[in-house]
Structure formats: structure tokens, C-alpha cells
C-alpha positions as CSV (number, residue, x, y, z in Angstrom):
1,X,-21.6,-22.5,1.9
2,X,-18.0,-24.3,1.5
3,X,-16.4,-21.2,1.1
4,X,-18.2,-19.5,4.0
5,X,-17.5,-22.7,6.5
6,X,-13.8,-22.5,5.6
7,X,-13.8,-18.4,6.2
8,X,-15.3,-19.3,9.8
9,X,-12.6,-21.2,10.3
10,X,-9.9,-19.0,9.4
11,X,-10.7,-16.7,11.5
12,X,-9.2,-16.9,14.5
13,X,-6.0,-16.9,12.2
14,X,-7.4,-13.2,10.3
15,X,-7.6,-11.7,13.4
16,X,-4.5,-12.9,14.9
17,X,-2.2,-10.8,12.5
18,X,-1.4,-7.4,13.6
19,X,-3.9,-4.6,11.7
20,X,-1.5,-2.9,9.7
21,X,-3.9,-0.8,8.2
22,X,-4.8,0.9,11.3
23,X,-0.8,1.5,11.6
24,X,-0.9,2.8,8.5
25,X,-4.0,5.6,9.1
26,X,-2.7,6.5,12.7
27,X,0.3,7.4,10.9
28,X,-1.2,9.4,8.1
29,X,-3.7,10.8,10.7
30,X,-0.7,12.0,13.2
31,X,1.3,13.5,10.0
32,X,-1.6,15.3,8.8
33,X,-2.0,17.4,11.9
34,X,1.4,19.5,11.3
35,X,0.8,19.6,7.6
36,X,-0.6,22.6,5.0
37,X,-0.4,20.6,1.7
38,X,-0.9,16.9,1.5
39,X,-0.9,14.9,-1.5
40,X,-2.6,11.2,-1.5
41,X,-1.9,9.1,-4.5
42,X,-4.8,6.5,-6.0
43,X,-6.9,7.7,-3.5
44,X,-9.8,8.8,-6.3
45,X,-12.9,8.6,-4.9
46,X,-11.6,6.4,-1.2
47,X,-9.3,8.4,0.3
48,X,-8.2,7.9,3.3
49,X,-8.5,11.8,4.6
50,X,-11.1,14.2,3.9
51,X,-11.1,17.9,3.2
52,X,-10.4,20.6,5.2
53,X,-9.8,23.6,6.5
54,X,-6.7,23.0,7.7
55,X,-5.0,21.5,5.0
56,X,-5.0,21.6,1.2
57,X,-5.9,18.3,0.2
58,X,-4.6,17.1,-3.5
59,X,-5.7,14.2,-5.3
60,X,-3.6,12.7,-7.9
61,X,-4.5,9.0,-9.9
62,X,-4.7,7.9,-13.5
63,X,-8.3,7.8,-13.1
64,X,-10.5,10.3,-13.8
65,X,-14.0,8.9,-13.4
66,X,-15.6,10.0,-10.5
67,X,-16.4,13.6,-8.8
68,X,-12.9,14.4,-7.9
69,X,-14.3,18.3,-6.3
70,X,-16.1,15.8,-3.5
71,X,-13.0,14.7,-1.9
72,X,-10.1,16.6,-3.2
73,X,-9.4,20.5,-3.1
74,X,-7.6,20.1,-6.0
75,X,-7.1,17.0,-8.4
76,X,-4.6,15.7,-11.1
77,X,-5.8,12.8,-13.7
78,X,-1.8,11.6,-14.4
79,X,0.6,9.1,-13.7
80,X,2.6,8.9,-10.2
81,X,5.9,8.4,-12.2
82,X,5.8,12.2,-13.8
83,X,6.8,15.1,-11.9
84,X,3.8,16.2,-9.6
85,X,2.4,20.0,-10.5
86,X,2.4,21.0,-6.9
87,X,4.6,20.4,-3.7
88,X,3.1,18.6,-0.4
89,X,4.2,18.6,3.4
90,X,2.9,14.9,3.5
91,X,2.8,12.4,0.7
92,X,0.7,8.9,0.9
93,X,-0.9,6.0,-0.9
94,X,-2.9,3.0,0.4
95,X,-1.9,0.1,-1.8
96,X,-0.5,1.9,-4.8
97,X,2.5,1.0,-5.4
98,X,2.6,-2.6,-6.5
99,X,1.1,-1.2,-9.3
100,X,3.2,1.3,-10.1
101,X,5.7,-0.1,-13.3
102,X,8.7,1.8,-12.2
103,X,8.5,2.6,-8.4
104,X,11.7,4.1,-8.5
105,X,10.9,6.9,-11.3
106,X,7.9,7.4,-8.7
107,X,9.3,7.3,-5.4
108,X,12.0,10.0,-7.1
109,X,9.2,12.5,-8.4
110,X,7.8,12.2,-4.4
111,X,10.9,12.8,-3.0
112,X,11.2,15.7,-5.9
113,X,7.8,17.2,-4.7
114,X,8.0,17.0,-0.9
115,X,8.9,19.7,1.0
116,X,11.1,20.4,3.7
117,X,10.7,18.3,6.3
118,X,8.5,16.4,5.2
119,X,6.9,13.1,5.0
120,X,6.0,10.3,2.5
121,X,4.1,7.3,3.8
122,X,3.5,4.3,1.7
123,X,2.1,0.6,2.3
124,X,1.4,-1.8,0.0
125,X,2.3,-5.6,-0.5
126,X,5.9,-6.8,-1.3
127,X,6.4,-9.3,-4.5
128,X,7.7,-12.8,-2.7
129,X,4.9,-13.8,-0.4
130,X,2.7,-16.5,-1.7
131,X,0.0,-14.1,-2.5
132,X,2.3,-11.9,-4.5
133,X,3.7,-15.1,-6.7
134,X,0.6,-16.6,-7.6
135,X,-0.5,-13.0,-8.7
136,X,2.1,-12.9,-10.8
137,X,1.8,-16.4,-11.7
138,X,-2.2,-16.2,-12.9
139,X,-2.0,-12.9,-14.1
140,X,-4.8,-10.3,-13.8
141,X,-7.3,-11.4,-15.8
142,X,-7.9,-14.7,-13.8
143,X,-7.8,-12.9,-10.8
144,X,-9.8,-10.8,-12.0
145,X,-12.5,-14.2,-11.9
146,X,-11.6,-15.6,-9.0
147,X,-11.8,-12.6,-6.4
148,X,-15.4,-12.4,-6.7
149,X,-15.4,-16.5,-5.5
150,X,-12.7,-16.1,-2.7
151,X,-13.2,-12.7,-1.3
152,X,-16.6,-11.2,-2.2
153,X,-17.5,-7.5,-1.7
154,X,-13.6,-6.6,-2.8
155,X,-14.3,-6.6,-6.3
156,X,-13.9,-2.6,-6.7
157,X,-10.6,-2.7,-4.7
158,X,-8.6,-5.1,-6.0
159,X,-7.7,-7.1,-9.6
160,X,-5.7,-4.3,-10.9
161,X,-2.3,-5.3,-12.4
162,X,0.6,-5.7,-10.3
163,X,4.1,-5.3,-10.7
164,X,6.3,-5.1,-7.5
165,X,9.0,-2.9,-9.1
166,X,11.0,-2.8,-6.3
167,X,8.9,-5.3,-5.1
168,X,11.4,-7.0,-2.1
169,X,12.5,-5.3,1.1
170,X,16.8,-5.6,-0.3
171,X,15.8,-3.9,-3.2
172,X,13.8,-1.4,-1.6
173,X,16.2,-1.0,1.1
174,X,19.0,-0.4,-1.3
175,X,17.1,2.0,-3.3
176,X,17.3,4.3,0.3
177,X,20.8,3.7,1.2
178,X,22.6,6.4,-0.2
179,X,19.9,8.9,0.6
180,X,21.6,10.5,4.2
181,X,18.9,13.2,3.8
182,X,16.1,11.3,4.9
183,X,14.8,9.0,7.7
184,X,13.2,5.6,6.9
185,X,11.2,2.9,8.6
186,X,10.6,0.1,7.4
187,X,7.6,-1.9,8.9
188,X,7.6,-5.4,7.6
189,X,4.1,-7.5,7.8
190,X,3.3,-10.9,7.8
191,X,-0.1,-11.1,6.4
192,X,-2.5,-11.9,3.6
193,X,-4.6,-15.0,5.4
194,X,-7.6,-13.6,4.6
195,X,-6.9,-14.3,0.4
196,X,-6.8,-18.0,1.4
197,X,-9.7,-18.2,4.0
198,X,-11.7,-19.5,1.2
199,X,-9.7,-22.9,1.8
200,X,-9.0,-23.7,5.9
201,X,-5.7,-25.7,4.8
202,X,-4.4,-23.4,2.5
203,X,-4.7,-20.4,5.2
204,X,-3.4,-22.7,7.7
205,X,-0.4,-23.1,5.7
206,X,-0.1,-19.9,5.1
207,X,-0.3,-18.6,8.1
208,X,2.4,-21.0,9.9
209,X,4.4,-19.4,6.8
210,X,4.0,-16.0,7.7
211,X,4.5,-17.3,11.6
212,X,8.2,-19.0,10.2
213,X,9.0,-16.2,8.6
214,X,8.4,-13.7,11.2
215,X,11.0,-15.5,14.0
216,X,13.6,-16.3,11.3
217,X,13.2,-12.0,10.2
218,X,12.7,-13.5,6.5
219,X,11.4,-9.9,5.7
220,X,11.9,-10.8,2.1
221,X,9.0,-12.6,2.4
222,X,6.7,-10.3,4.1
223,X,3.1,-9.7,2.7
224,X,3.6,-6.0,2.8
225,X,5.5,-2.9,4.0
226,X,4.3,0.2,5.4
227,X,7.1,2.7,5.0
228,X,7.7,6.2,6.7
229,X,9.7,8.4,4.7
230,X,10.7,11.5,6.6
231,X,13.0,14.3,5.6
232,X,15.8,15.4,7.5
233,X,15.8,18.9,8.8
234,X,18.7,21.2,7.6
């Protein structure tokens, strides 16, 4: 009952923050329209498109347990920092890579794998914000206990272990810089209320952080990124 009151109460701040997520499917959605292969990354059995004619769609995650023939016209059980067995037009995950160990061995074998072109659309949450830190400060097996208290109903989708490798907008920035064959955006959010709503003054806070942040373009404090990767036509 305590936690549900201080949910109600929070929100009017939940709803206030811009729905990235829908950004982030529009995007996938428009890309997938002019594209014959697309690869999605930890999709397994959620992802975000669903097969057909059109396109080839190709599964690849660590994890093999589930029906992968269901949702996938083809699927790989291996790690996203190998080289990928097959080249795609478009390229995307869905809160991935934070728990990726070395994004940059990743983001090279996507950039490796994507044809000419072609796009690569990520989002997933940055390692400063106050969620991120007291991730990383409890550690996944406590969080592991404590989602199931603060945010019910998300227990399949999240308490995996994080790691931010390139886990701040300079870093990630940086890692781009030199690369004058490709296009990026970089979308920076101000998010994450929802992890708190289980305490009204602890979102509050929160969210007049993510509101200070915001106006002052403190983007190495942003919840999460949603980057489009696009390759530049020769």
C-alpha cells in the first residue's frame, strides 16, 4: 500500500518525461522499411520487430533458451563482442549495451557487419545518473531483491549486470570522432523516475535532477542515450 500511494504520486512526474522508447521504435520502425537484412541484438524472445517477408530478420544473444524459429529467421546463441556470421542493412538493441563488458569491441564488430549505408540504432542508459551509480554501487545481486519491491512486473527485464563500458556521453562521443565515414546522433534523456516512484521524495528529487540537468546540457548525466548510427554513402 506505501509503495503503491507513493507510485500515485509520482506520476504526474513519469509521465512528464519525454517517451524515449517510442523514439526509439519509430526509428527502428522507419529504418526497417528500406532494409533486406536486419540484425537485433538481446532481442531473444522480445524483439522489438517481427518476421517478415520483407526482411530477413536475425537474432543474435548469449541466450539460448527459448524458441528462437518464433521470432527470428535465423538466430545466433554468441556474444555481441565477436565478429557477427552475417551482414545486416540495419543493426539494433533495446537496452543491451550497458551490459555489454567492452562496448567498444562490440560497437567495432557492428560497424564491421553493417553494410553500406547502413544503420545501427542503439539506446540504453548511460553510467552517471543516480540510477546508474547506485547500480553499480549495490551490485546485481541486491538488485536483483529489491526490483521485485520497487518496480513489480519488471522482474524478467531487468537485474542483469551492468557495466557502462563507455558508459558517459564524452567517452562515447570520443569513441565516434575520428570515424568521418558515418553520421551520428546522439539523443540524450533525462529519465529513470519511475525506479524511485516507490519513494515520492526520492523521485521528486530526482526528477528536479534530471530537470537541472536538462537546462544546464549536463548530458553526462543523462539516464540514457538513443543513438543513430548511419553510414555515409560513397
Amino acid at each position: 500500500m506505501f509503495i503503491r500511494f507513493n507510485r500515485w504520486l509520482s506520476k504526474p512526474m513519469i509521465r512528464a518525461e519525454r517517451n524515449i522508447d517510442a523514439m526509439f521504435e519509430r526509428e527502428v520502425h522507419d529504418s526497417a522499411t528500406s532494409s533486406a537484412v536486419i540484425i537485433e541484438l538481446g532481442g531473444v524472445s522480445r524483439p522489438v520487430l517481427k518476421k517478415a517477408r520483407e526482411y530477413q530478420y536475425i537474432g543474435i544473444d548469449i541466450d539460448p533458451d527459448f524458441e528462437s524459429s518464433l521470432f527470428y529467421d535465423r538466430f545466433y546463441c554468441q556474444s555481441v563482442e565477436k565478429a557477427f556470421p552475417e551482414k545486416g542493412d540495419l543493426i539494433f538493441s533495446k537496452y543491451l549495451m550497458e551490459h555489454v563488458k567492452d562496448a567498444e569491441a562490440s560497437y567495432d564488430c557492428q560497424l564491421d557487419a553493417l553494410n553500406e549505408a547502413g544503420t545501427i540504432i542503439h539506446l540504453y542508459p548511460l553510467g552517471f545518473h543516480p540510477f546508474s551509480l547506485l547500480n553499480k554501487f549495490f551490485g546485481n545481486g541486491i538488485a536483483k531483491k529489491l526490483i521485485p519491491i520497487i518496480r513489480k512486473g519488471s522482474e524478467d527485464i531487468t537485474g542483469y549486470p551492468a557495466f557502462y563500458s563507455l558508459g558517459n556521453a564524452y567517452n562515447l562521443e570520443r569513441y565516434f570522432v575520428s570515424r568521418n565515414d558515418l553520421d551520428v546522433k546522439f539523443i540524450y534523456h533525462y529519465g529513470c523516475v519511475d525506479y524511485f516512484a516507490f519513494f515520492y521524495p526520492l523521485a521528486l528529487l530526482v526528477h528536479c535532477f534530471n530537470l537541472i540537468s536538462k537546462k544546464l546540457s549536463l548530458k553526462i548525466f543523462a539516464s540514457n542515450v538513443l543513438i543513430i548510427i548511419k553510414q555515409k554513402q560513397n
